[in-house]
Residue, then its C-alpha position, 0 to 999 in steps of 0.5 A: x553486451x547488456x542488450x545481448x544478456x537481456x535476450x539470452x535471459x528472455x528466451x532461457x525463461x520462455x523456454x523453462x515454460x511448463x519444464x521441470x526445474x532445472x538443477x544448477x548444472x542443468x541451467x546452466x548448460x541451457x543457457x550456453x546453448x541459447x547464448x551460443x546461437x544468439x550471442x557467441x560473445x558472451x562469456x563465463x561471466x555473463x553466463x553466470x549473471x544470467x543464471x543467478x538473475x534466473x534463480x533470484x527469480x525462482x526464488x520469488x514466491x507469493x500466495x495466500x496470507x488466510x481464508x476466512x469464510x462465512x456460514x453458508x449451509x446452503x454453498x456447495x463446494x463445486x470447481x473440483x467436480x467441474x474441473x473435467x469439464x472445463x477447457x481451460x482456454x482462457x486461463x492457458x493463454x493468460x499463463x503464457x502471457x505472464x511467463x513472457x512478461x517474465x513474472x517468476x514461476x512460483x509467483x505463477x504457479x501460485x496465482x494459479x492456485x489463489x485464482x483457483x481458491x477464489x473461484x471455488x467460492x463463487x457460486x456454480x455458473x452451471x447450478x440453475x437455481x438462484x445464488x448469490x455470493x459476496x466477497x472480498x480479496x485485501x491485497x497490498x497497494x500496487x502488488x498486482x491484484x490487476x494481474x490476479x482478478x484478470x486471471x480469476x476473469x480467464x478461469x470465471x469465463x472457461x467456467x461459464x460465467x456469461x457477464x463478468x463486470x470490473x467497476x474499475x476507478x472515479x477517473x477516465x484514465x484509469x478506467x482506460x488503463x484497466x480496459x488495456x489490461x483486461x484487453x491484454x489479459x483477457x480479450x485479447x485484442x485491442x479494443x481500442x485501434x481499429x486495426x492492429x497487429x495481425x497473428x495467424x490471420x486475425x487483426x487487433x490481437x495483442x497480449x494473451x491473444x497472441x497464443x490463441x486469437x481464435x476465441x474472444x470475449x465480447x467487449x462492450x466496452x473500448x480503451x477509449x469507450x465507457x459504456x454507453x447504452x446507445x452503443x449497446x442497443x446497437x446490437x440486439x442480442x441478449x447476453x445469453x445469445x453470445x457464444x462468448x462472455x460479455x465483458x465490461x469495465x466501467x468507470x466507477x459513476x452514478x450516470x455510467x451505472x445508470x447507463x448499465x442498469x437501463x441497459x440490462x432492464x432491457x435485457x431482462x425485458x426482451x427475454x420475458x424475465x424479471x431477472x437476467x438468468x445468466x451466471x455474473x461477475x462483479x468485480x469491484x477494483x479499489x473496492x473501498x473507493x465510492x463504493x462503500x455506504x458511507x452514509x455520512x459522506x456524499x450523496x453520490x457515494x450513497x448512490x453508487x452503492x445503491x447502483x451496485x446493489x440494484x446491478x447485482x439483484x438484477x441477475x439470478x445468479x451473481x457474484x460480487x468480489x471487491x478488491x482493496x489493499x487497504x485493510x482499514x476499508x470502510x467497509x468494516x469502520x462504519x461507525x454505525x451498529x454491528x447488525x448494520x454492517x453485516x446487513x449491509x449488501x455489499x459486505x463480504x458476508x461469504x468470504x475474505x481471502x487475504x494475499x501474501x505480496x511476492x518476496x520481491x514486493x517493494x511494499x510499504x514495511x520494507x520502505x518504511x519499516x526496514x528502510x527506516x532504521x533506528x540510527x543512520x539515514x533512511x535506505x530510500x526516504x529523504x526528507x522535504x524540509x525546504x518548501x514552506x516559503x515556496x510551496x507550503x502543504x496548505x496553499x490556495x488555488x491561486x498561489x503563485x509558483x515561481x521556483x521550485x524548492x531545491x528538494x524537488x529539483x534535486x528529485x528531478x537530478x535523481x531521477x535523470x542519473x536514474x535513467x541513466x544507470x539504468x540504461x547502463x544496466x540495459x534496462x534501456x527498452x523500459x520506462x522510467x518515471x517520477x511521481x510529483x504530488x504535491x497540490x490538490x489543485x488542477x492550477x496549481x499542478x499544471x504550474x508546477x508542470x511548467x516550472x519542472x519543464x523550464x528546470x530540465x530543459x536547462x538540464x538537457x541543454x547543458x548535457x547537450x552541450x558540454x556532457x561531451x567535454x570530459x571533466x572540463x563539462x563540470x566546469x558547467x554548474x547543471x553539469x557539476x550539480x547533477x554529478x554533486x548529487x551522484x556522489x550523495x545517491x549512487x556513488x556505490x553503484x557499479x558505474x563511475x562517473x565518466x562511464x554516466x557523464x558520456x551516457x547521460x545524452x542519450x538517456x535524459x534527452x527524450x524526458x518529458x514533463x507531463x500532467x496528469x489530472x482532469x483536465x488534463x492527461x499527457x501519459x501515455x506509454x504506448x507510443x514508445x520506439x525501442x527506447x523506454x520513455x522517462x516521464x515526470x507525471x504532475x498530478x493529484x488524486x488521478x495519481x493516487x488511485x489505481x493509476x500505475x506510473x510505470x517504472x517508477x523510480x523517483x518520488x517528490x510527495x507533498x501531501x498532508x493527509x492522514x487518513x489511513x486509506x488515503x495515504x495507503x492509496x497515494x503509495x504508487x511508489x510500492x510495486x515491483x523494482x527488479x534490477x533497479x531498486x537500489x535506485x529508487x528514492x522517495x522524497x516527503x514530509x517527516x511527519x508523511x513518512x511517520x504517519x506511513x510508518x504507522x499504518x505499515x505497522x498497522x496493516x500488518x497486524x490486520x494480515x496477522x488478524x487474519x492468519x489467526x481467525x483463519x485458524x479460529x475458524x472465524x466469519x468475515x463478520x467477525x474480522x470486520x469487527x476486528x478491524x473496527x475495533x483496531x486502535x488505528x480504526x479511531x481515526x477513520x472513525x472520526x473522519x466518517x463522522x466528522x461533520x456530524x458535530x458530535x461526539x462518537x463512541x467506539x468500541x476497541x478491543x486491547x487484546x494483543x494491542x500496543x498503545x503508546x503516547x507519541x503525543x503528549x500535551x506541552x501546558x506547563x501543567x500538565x508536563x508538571x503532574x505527568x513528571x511528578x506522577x512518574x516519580x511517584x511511580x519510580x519511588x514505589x517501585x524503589x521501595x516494593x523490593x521487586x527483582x529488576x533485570x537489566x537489559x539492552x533497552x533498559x532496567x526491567x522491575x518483575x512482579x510489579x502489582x497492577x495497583x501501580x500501573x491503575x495509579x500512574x494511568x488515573x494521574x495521567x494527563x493526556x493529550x487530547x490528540x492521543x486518542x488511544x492513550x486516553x487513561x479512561x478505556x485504558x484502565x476500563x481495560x485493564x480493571x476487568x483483568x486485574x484480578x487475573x490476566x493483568x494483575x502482575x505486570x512488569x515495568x520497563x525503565x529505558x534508558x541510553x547505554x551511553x551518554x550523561x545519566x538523569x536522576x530526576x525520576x528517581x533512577x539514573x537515566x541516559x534520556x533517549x532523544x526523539x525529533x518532534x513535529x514543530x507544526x503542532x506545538x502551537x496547539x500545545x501538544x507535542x508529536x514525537x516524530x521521525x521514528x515510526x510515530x513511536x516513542x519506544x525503539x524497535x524490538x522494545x516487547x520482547x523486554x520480558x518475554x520468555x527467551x525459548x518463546x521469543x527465539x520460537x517466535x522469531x523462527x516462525x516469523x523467518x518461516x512465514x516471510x521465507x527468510x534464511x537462517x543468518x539472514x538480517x530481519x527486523x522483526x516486528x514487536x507483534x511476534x513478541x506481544x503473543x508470547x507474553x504472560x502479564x502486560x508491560x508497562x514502559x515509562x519513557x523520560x525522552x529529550x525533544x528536539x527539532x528535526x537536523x536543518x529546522x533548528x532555526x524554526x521559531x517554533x523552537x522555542x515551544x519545545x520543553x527544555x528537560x526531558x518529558x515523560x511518556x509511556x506504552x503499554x503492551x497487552x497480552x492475548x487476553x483469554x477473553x478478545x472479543x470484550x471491547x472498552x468504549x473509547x469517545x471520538x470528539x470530531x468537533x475538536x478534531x476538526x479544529x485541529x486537523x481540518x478536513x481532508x480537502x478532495x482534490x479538484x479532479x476528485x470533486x470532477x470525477x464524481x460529479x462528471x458523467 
């Protein structure tokens, strides 16, 4: 029955291609008509599924967040003039493509439009005199910025583009993935198969081919061939000879780089040029990864920037177009001087578009910003608390494994009664994998590889054996295990469990372990039969950039990093979840999901950053400064530097910023003078016979002065490690507004509405509780944990603000997210810190204590007794955003305290390979 849906529904969206939208009768009606040839037995019920599965769809929508363009005189504005004369062949046939892979038609629609924005600030392909242009495209980690280049690939090439260039990613597997996605959407066939399935007489078609096989672009490069310059010069022609464009997608590497550069220096050579006159594309797929000038970093990373410039001056007339999703690229933190960043070649000196993920992305504020509430249990994260005696963070290439942590086994039980609803749900011709990242050795992951192998092979055979005997199969412990862990995860899914335990064989039998790294690439999709595969993917950094496990359902993530892009990058569980992301689960460290929570909030600041210089009618350069002087660019900032043993200085702007102390130093002495520094504090306030307001997070003290506020932050005693609370930028900050926009300020006190009340700072208090990260108490410092890397609860900057402003606020933010009235939003403290009128100074008084099932820790014992105190700070809009405080980086110490980021070993391969 569920097959019989599945295909009612296919054929209805195939034939809403290019119709206007139908009403709900109108739909409907179709439906019938389609379901009455195809699949007579189904009923109104099923008919009505079907129909409101079809309208969520058309409710999915995407499109622009912000432009944000440079000033170039001399650009003119040309696609619309061309667009007469333009066949769009190309751009059709990928169009079919996506409405058959059943994508929504506004997120269609608006690919069409975003595609048509980007390429109208590409140079003219037709204008014959020299041009170049450099931009950049910052999406969101796995949201489809594939499907969006490939179509600005099919509308570059019906223009007149004649070379159009992806420098896809560091691994082969990866390249070879974007080459069958660029083989799907744009060529047409399959550049790797010498033969293959024939359409209208013509072989090797697949994808977009498939609705128009009499044209093709010319491949230079194969699903199974990078290029190679012998292969090239096999063939004479000059790029300009082809009737069709020339396409390439080329692996990230200095020596494959080289291989092009001599090839089109040939090129250029045989036409009697010194350059190439024909119209290029560059695009640069995770443009923030080898790319950028990293002068501090390796060599290589140097050269390959190098490579990419000397490629794109090659050519008359050329166009550069990076894609990232990570906002924090350090193509706008490096820690060099302003001058030096715009100087820089590859900087997206002409524009920067930013893209609005599709309502229905599965991203990183609805894991772990919605997803993690301020009470209750997380919606999909769960937390490894078990692997420190098994397989610690910080492990040696040669450790052994002999077991598994029982978190990860019970992942793999996840991932197999995911299967298995799936298929229930007839989502059984798709696949279904699970991620495992959990070592930077190739050594280490491939024994990981095994002991997951031997772990479901022990499972299957048990299915196999006894799944069939009814409730007597739980006498069987695998069996009983797996139906413990669907009464925890999936109990309220629309399946009981005999209806899972007789489907569980035919589900789970085929599932397969499979590692994937340099030396080693099992996955493969593609020889799949009518069932979709299930697959364990074992890996490292090949699973942390680019590379798109399909189905992804299931995640196990043991990773330390905190370096922003990176862990961004490592998010291969964002993407999209249709019809199965209620069973999706996410397994790591508490301290991961913290610092993910963070950069969620952060990224999300950059994006608002550029809705509001798109309105300011700002350049790139200055969102690039606006990125490098975020807060959260410190840490960047030091990892660029580190190893440079010194001291670093950045400028970091305030303005319409949060700063809180979410680590605060344990020395006996320091807890002593930030007690008696927040008594001093409360005691004023006391006595200045200032208003204060109750509200739902606490007492709230109006019209306090800002001499206050300066001699609580001269007292402060600040950990090292709490970069952005150090009190000397902070009060540099705060002094040059104190005789205007900062010189009335209000206090925030919390406090718990429940629970037994505190008077040590001088008012009653419920102290709130807060979890803290055990590993860093041994270097005297406390991180509070658990709850986003905050201190404050969520909502915590509307204390204060005007009620109309908020309400506005809040209405605005519904409007921009395509959220109902009614319907539940979390929304961030960021609309509220633009309504504000004076800054707000919360003083927290909070109870440490270690997170559920690690009480027994010896690292207890560290933790202070009595509450501590720690504070946040929420700036205004200052009228004067652009001034900047000098905040100075010590990346000697942050190296003793964190390490550096260790590269993986197929990292380290990948650069170093040819």
């Amino acid at each position: 029955m569920n097959e019989a849906i599945e295909t009612v529904k296919n054929m209805v969206e195939m034939g809403l291609f290019n119709q206007p939208r139908k009403t709900e009768d109108e739909l409907r009606k179709m439906i019938r008509g389609v379901a009455g040839a195809v699949a007579p037995g189904l009923g109104d019920a099923e008919i009505e599924q079907i129909a409101r599965d079809i309208e969520h769809k058309q409710g999915i929508k995407a499109g622009l967040i912000a432009i944000v363009e440079g000033d170039d005189q001399d650009f003119e504005p040309w696609l619309d003039d061309a667009k007469p004369s333009i066949t769009p062949f190309y751009w059709e046939r990928y169009q079919k493509l996506l409405f058959k892979k059943n994508l929504p038609r506004d997120v269609i629609t608006s690919t069409d439009q975003v595609t048509d924005t980007i390429l109208s600030r590409l140079g003219n392909p037709r204008l014959e005199k020299r041009w170049d242009r450099r931009g950049m495209v910052v999406g969101h980690v796995q949201s489809g910025k594939t499907a969006n280049y490939s179509g600005l690939m099919c509308k570059a090439a019906d223009a007149g583009y004649r070379l159009i260039i992806v420098i896809a990613g560091i691994h082969n597997n990866l390249r070879s993935q974007t080459q069958e996605r660029i083989d799907e959407g744009l060529i047409g066939f399959d550049s790797g198969k010498q033969w293959g399935r024939t359409v209208g007489g013509r072989k090797y078609v697949v994808g977009a081919g498939e609705f128009g096989p009499s044209r093709r672009p010319v491949s230079l490069t194969t699903r199974i061939h990078d290029f190679n310059k012998a292969r090239a010069d096999s063939d004479r022609s000059e790029i300009g000879d082809y009737v069709e464009p020339v396409v390439l997608v080329i692996k990230k590497n200095h020596r494959t780089l080289a291989n092009l550069l001599d090839w089109l220096k040939d090129n250029s050579a045989r036409g009697d040029h010194e350059m190439i006159d024909q119209p290029m594309l560059l695009i640069d797929d995770e443009a923030d990864n080898a790319s950028i000038n990293t002068k501090y970093g390796k060599k290589l990373v140097t050269t390959i920037n190098g490579q990419i410039r000397d490629l794109l001056n090659i050519f008359h007339r050329s166009c550069y177009v990076g894609y990232t999703a990570t906002p924090f690229a350090n193509i706008f933190i490096d820690p060099d001087q302003d001058d030096e960043m715009y100087n820089e070649d590859l900087f997206p000196r002409d524009f920067i578009i930013g893209l609005d993920a599709p309502t229905n992305y599965f991203g990183p504020t609805k894991i772990f910003v919605d997803g993690l509430p301020e009470e209750g249990d997380p919606t999909w994260l769960r937390y490894i608390t078990d692997n420190e005696d098994i397989l610690p963070i910080k492990h040696k290439i040669d450790h052994e494994l002999d077991a598994l942590p029982s978190s990860l086994t019970r992942a793999l039980r996840t991932l197999l009664l995911a299967r298995t609803i799936r298929n229930l749900r007839g989502q059984k011709a798709t696949h279904c994998s699970m991620l495992v990242n959990a070592s930077r050795f190739t050594a280490v992951q491939g024994r990981l590889r095994n002991r997951l192998h031997e772990t479901l092979e022990r499972i299957q055979n048990s299915v196999r054996i006894n799944a069939s005997r009814g409730a007597a199969a739980l006498r069987d412990p695998e069996i009983a295990a797996l139906h413990g862990v669907w009464q925890e995860e999936y109990s309220d899914t629309e399946f009981d469990w005999p209806s899972i335990q007789s489907e569980l064989l035919g589900a789970i039998a085929s599932a397969k372990i499979v590692e994937v790294n340099s030396r080693a690439n099992d996955l493969d999709y593609s020889n799949s039969g009518e069932s979709g595969q299930t697959v364990v993917a074992v890996g490292g950094f090949s699973l942390s950039r680019g590379l798109t496990l399909e189905g992804l359902t299931v995640t196990w993530f043991l990773r330390n990093t905190m370096m922003y892009d990176t862990l961004m990058q490592m998010g291969r569980w964002f993407g999209y979840r249709g019809g199965y992301e209620d069973l999706c689960r996410i397994w790591m460290p508490a301290e991961a999901i913290d610092w993910y929570a963070f950069i969620a909030n952060a990224a999300e600041e950059l994006h608002d950053e550029l809705r509001t210089m798109e309105k300011a009618k700002a350049t790139p350069r200055m969102f690039g400064l606006a990125v490098r002087s975020h807060p959260a660019s410190l840490l960047v900032t030091a990892r660029n530097k580190m190893g440079s043993g010194k001291k670093v200085t950045t400028l970091v702007g305030l303005s319409n910023k949060f700063v809180e102390t979410s680590k605060v130093s344990i020395r006996p002495s320091d807890l002593s003078a930030n007690l008696a520094i927040a008594k001093s504090l409360v005691s004023k306030l006391n006595g200045a016979g200032l208003r204060e307001d109750p509200t739902p997070w606490g007492t709230l003290v109006r019209g306090v002065p800002v001499e206050f506020i300066d001699e609580f932050l001269a007292g402060w005693r600040n950990a090292e490690q709490s970069v952005t609370t150090d009190p000397g930028p902070v009060r540099s900050y705060i002094r040059a507004r104190r005789a205007d926009e900062l010189q009335t300020w209000d206090v925030l006190i919390p406090s718990l509405a429940k629970g037994l009340s505190d008077n040590t700072l001088g008012k009653p208090i419920v102290p709130a509780t807060r979890y803290v990260d055990l590993h860093d108490l041994q270097h005297e410092f406390m991180s509070f944990s658990g709850k986003r890397m905050r201190v404050a609860s969520r909502g915590i900057e509307k204390a204060g603000v005007d009620p109309a402003k908020a309400d506005a606020a809040e209405a605005r933010y519904r409007e921009e997210k395509g959220k109902a009235d009614g319907e539940l939003v979390n929304f961030p403290d960021s609309i509220y810190r633009r309504e504000r009128d004076r800054g707000l100074f919360i003083l927290h008084y909070v109870k440490p204590k270690a997170p559920d099932g690690m009480e027994d820790a010896k690292e207890v014992d560290l933790i202070p007794a009595d509450p501590v105190v720690a504070w946040g700070i929420s700036l205004p809009v200052s009228s004067r955003p652009a001034e900047r405080v000098e905040y100075v980086v010590n990346t000697i110490r942050y190296q003793e305290l964190f390490g550096e980021e260790d590269e993986d070993d197929d990292q380290e391969a990948a650069l170093e390979a040819s």
